[in-house]
C-alpha positions in Angstrom: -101.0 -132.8 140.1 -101.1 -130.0 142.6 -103.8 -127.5 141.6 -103.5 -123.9 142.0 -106.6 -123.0 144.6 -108.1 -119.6 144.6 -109.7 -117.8 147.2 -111.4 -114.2 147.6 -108.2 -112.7 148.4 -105.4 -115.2 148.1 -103.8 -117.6 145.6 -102.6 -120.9 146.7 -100.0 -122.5 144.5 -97.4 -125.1 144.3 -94.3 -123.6 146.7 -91.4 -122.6 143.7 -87.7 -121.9 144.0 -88.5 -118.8 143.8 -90.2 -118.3 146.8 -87.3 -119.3 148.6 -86.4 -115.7 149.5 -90.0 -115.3 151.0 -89.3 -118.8 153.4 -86.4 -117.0 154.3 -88.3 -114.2 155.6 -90.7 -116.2 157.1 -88.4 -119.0 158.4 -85.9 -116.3 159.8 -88.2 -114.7 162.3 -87.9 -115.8 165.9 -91.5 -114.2 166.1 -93.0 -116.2 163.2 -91.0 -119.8 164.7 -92.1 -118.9 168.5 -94.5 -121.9 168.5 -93.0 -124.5 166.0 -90.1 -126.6 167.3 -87.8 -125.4 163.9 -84.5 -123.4 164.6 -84.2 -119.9 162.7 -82.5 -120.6 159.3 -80.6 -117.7 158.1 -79.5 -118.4 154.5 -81.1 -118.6 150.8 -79.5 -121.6 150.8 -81.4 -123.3 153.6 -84.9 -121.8 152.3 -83.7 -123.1 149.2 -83.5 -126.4 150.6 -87.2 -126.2 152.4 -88.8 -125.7 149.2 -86.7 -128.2 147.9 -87.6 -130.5 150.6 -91.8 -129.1 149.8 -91.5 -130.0 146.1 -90.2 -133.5 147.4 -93.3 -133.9 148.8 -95.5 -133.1 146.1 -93.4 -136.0 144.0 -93.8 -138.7 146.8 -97.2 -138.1 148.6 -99.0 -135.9 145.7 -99.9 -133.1 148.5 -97.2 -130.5 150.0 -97.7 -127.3 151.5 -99.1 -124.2 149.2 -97.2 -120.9 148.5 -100.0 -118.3 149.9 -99.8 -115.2 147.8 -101.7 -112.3 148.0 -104.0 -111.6 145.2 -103.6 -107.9 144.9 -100.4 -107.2 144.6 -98.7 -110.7 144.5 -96.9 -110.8 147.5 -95.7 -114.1 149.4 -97.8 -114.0 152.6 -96.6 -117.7 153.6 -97.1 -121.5 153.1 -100.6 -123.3 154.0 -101.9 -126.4 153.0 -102.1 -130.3 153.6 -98.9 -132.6 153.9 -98.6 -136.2 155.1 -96.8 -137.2 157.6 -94.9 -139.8 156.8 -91.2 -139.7 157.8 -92.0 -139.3 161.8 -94.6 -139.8 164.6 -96.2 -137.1 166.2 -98.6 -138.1 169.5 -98.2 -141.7 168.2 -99.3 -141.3 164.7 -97.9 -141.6 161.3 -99.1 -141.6 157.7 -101.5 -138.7 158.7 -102.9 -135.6 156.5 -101.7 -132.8 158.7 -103.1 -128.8 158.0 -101.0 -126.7 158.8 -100.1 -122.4 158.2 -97.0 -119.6 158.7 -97.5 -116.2 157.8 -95.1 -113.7 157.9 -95.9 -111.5 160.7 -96.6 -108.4 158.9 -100.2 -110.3 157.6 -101.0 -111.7 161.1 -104.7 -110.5 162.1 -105.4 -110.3 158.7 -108.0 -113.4 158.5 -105.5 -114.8 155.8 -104.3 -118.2 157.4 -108.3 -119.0 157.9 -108.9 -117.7 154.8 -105.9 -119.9 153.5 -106.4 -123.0 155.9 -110.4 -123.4 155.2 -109.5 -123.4 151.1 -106.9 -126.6 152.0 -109.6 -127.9 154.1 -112.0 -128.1 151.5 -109.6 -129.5 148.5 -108.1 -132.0 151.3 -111.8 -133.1 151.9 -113.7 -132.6 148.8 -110.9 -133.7 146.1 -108.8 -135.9 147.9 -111.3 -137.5 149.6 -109.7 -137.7 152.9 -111.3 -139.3 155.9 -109.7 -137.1 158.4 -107.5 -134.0 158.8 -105.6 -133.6 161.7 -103.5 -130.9 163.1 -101.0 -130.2 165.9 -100.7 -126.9 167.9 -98.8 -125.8 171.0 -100.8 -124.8 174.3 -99.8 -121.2 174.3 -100.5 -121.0 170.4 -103.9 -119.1 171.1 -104.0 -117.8 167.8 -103.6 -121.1 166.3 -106.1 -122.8 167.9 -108.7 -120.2 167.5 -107.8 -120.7 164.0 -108.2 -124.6 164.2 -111.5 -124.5 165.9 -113.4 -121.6 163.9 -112.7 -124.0 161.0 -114.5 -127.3 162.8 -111.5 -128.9 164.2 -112.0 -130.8 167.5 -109.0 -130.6 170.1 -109.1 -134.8 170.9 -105.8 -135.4 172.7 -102.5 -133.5 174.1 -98.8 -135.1 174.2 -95.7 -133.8 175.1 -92.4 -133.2 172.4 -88.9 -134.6 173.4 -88.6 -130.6 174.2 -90.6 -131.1 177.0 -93.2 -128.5 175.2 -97.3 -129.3 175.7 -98.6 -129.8 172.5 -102.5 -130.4 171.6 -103.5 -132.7 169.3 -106.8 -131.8 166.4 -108.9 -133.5 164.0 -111.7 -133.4 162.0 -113.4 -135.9 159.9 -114.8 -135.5 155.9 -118.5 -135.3 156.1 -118.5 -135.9 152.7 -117.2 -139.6 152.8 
């Protein structure tokens, strides 16, 4: 189903339960969640239930987000891939491919989530076929979006969450179909 994608420095592979102490790590850090709406988690047991939730994904939709490990020494550096979005609407969509990245700080500045994200941009477009990959960042995100636009994605639209937070709203369409 999900294959494993490689990358000059990085592996991307189905998320396991045995990353789940890495998504603690990562989904622990107030610095890491700063720009995603998702409260700091501070259990195995609730990163055990976001991989379990990932791996859900893959069953239903075929596509969930990627373990990103580094190649050298095998370490979990975060999660990065395509998922669809289809259990809520974000800037009045639903049943979108959404790409989407979170590292754990220490391998911020490191190129890895463009690295990572333009690998899942190419399987999401070349293999799957997609028509369009969209993507949603907060303003203030200024790493993000520098991320999102080195890699071809257009900023078409901005919306607001129920948090009252200014979100913008990317895309970019397969020039391959």
């Amino acid at each position: 189903m999900l294959p494993t994608i490689e990358t000059p420095r990085l592996l991307l592979r189905k998320i396991e339960l045995t990353d789940a102490p890495g998504i603690l790590a990562l989904d622990s850090d107030p610095d890491v969640l700063r720009y995603v709406p998702n409260a700091p988690i501070s259990t195995l047991a609730e990163a055990t239930g976001i991989v379990e939730h990932i791996r859900a994904q893959y069953q239903r939709n075929g596509i969930g987000r990627w373990a990103v490990k580094r190649k050298t020494d095998g370490a979990f550096v975060g999660w990065c891939g395509l998922k669809l979005v289809d259990d809520a609407v974000t800037n009045g969509h639903t049943n979108y491919y959404d790409i989407g990245y979170r590292l754990l700080a220490q391998y911020w500045g490191s190129g890895y989530a463009s690295e990572a994200a333009e690998a899942s941009l190419r399987y999401g477009f070349e293999v799957l076929q997609l028509p369009v990959i969209n993507a949603t960042v907060m303003h203030e995100n200024l790493a993000s979006r520098r991320i999102l636009e080195k890699l071809g994605l257009a900023r078409t639209g901005e919306f607001t969450e129920v948090d009252g937070a200014a979100w913008y709203w990317y895309e970019k369409g397969n020039k391959f179909t």
